[in-house]
C-alpha positions as CSV (number, residue, x, y, z in Angstrom):
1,X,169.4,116.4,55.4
2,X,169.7,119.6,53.4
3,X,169.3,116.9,50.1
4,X,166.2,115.4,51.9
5,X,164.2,119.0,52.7
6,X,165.0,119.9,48.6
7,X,163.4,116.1,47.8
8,X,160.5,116.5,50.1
9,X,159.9,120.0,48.2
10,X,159.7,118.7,44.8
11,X,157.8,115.6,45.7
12,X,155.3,116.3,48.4
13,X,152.4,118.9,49.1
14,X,153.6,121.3,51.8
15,X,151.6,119.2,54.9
16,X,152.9,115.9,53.7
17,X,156.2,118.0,53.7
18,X,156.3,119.5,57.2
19,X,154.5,115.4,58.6
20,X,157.8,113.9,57.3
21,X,159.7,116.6,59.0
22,X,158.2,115.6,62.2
23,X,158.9,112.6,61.7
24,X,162.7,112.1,60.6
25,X,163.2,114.8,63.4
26,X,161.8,112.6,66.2
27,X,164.8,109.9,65.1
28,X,167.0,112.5,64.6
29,X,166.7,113.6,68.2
30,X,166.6,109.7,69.1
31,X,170.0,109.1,67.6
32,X,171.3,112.4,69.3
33,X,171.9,114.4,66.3
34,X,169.6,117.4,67.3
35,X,172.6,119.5,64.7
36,X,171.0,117.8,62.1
37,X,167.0,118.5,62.3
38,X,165.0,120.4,59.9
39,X,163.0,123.4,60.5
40,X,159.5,123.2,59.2
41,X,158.7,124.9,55.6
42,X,156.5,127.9,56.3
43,X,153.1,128.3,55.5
44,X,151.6,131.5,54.3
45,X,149.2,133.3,56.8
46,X,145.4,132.8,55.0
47,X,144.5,136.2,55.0
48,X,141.3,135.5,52.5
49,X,138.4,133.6,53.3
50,X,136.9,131.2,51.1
51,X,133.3,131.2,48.9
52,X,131.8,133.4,51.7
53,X,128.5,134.5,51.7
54,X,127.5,137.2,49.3
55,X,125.4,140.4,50.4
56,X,123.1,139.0,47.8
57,X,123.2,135.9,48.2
58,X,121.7,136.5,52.2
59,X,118.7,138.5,50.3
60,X,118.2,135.8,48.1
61,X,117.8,133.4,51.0
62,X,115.5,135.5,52.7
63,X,113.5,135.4,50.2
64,X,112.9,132.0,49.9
65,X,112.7,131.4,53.8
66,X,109.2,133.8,53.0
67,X,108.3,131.4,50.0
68,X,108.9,128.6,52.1
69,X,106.8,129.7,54.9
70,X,109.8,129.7,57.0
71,X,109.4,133.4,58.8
72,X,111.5,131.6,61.6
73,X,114.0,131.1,59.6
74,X,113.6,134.4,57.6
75,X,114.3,136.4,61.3
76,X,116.8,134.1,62.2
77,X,118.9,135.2,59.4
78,X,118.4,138.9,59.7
79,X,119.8,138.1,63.7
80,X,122.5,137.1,62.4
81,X,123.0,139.9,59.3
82,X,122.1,143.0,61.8
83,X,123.6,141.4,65.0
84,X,126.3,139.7,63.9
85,X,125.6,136.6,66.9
86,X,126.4,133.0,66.9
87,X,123.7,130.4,66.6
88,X,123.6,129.6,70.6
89,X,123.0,133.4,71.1
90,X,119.5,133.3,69.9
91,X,118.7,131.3,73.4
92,X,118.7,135.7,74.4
93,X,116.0,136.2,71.9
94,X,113.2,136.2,74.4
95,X,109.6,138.4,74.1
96,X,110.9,140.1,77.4
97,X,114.4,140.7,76.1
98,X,113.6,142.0,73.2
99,X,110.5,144.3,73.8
100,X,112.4,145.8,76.7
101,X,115.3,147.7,75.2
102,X,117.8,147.1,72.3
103,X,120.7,145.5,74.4
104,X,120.4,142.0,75.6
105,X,122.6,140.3,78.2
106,X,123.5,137.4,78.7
107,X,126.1,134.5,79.5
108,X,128.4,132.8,77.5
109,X,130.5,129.7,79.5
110,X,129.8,132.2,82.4
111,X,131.4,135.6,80.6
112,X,128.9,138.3,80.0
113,X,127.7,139.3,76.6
114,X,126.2,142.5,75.2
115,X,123.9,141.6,72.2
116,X,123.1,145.5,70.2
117,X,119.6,145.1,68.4
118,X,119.3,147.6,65.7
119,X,115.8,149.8,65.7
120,X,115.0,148.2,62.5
121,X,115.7,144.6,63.6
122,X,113.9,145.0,67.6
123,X,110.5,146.6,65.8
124,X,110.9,143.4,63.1
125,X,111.2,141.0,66.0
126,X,108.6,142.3,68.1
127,X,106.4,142.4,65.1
128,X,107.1,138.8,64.2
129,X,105.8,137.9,68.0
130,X,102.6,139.7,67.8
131,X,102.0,138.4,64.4
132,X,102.8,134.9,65.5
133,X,101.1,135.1,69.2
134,X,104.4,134.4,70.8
135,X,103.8,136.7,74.3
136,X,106.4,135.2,76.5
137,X,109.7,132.8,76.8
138,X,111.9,132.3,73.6
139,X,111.2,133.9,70.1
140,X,112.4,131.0,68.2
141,X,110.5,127.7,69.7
142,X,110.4,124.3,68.4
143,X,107.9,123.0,66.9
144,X,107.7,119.5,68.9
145,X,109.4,120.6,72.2
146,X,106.5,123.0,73.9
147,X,108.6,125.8,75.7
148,X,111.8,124.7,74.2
149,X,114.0,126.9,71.6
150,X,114.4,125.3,68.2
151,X,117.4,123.1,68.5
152,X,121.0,124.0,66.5
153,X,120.8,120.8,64.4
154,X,117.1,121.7,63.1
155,X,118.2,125.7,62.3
156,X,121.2,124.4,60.3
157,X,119.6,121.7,58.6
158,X,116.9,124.4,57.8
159,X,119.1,126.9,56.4
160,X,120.7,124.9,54.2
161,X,117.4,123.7,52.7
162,X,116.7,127.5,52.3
163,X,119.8,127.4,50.0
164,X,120.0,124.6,48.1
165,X,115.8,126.1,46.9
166,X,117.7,129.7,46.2
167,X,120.5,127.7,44.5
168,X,123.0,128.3,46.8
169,X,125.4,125.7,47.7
170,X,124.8,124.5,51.2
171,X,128.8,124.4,52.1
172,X,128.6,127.8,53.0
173,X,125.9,127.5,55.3
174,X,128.2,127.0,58.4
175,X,128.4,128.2,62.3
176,X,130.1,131.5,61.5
177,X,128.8,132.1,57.3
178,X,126.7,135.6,58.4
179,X,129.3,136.4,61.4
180,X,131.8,136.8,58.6
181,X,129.3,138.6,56.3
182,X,128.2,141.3,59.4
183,X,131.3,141.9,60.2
184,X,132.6,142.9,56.9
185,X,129.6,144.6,56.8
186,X,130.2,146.6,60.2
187,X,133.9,147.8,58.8
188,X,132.6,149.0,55.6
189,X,130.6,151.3,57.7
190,X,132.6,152.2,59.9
191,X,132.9,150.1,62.8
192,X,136.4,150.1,64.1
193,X,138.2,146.7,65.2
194,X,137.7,147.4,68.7
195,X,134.1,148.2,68.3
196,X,133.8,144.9,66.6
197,X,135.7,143.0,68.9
198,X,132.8,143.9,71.2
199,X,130.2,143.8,69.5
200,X,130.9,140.0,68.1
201,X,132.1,139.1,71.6
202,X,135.8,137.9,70.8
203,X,138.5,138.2,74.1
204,X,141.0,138.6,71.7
205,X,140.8,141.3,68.8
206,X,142.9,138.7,66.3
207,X,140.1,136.7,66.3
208,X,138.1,139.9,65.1
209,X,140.5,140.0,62.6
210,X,139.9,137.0,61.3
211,X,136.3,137.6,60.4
212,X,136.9,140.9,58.4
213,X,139.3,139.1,56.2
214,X,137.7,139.5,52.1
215,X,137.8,136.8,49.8
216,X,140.4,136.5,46.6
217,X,137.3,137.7,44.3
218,X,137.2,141.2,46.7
219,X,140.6,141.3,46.8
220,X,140.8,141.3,43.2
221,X,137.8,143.3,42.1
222,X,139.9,145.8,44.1
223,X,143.1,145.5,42.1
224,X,141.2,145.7,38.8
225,X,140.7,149.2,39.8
226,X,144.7,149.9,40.1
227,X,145.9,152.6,37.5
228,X,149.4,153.8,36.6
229,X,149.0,157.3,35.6
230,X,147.6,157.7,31.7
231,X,148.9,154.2,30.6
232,X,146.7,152.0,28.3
233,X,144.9,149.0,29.8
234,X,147.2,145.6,29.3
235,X,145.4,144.0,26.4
């Protein structure tokens, strides 16, 4: 079995690897020779996150939300960059929430939730409802649905036609692309991991942890910086 594990090493990728595992331990356990099974091979914890999006690359995108007369949009984005919510939090973002103080409450699957508004971002929304006429109900309507908040599908599919015109590829636009962004964000000023497990709304501060996690190019913009004494550079 030993002879096997080695073979499945040299020949397979590590989930192929740990499928056939399963498998041949099923029979083994069939045929009563539990002695014999495998243990899985062991998978490194992903402790970076992948092609993230960039500080500038949320500006960028802002900027062409404004270019393509999407303000919508344009706020939508700096909820998520300042707030740090998820895409079914903006259903909070009412006239009355918002003009009456900078925390918002509300319910997710029936457990309370404390939205923060920063200054900057409750005078930009309250602005963006004056300018717009909006004087009641949701901040964010649709367009086709009178009364009714612009659906999930349409904000998606609009963001990522924000990035492909700012040349930005549209796999990153996903449910938690700005979550990750604000809360590396938050940490770098400051915000401690309980604060954030708050703030973002997460029962279980590993999940935070998750979202803080930097990317291989952070990671090694960081390293680059790593100096032993007066030696010369590596050439």
């Amino acid at each position: 079995m030993l002879d096997y594990k080695e073979f499945l090493q040299e020949k397979y990728a590590l989930k192929s690897r740990n499928k056939y595992i399963v498998i041949i331990n099923k029979f083994l356990k069939y045929i009563s020779c539990e002695d014999c099974t495998l243990k899985k091979f062991k998978t490194q914890i992903k402790t970076s996150i992948d092609d993230p999006i960039w500080e500038q690359e949320h500006q960028r995108m802002l900027r062409w939300a404004k270019k393509l007369g999407m303000e919508d949009m344009y706020w939508i984005m700096e909820a998520f960059a300042y707030a740090g919510i998820r895409v079914e939090e903006l259903k909070f973002f009412t006239v009355e929430n918002v003009t009456e103080a900078n925390y918002i409450t509300g319910f997710n699957k029936e457990k309370e939730r404390t939205i923060i508004l920063t200054n900057a971002l409750r005078r930009g929304l309250i602005d963006y409802c004056k300018q717009k006429n909006i004087k009641t109900g949701y901040i964010f309507i649709s367009p086709v649905k009178e009364g009714k908040m612009l659906d999930k599908s349409t904000i998606w599919r609009r963001l990522k036609k924000i990035a492909k015109s700012a040349k930005i590829n549209p796999k990153k636009i996903h449910a938690h692309a700005w979550r990750h962004l604000f809360a590396k964000k938050a940490k770098e000023n400051g915000i401690d991991l309980d604060e954030l497990r708050d703030i973002l709304g997460h029962s279980d501060i590993k999940t935070t942890a998750i979202y803080t996690q930097t990317s291989n190019r952070e990671k090694k913009a960081k390293m680059e910086k790593i100096r032993y004494g007066n030696r010369e550079k590596l050439s």
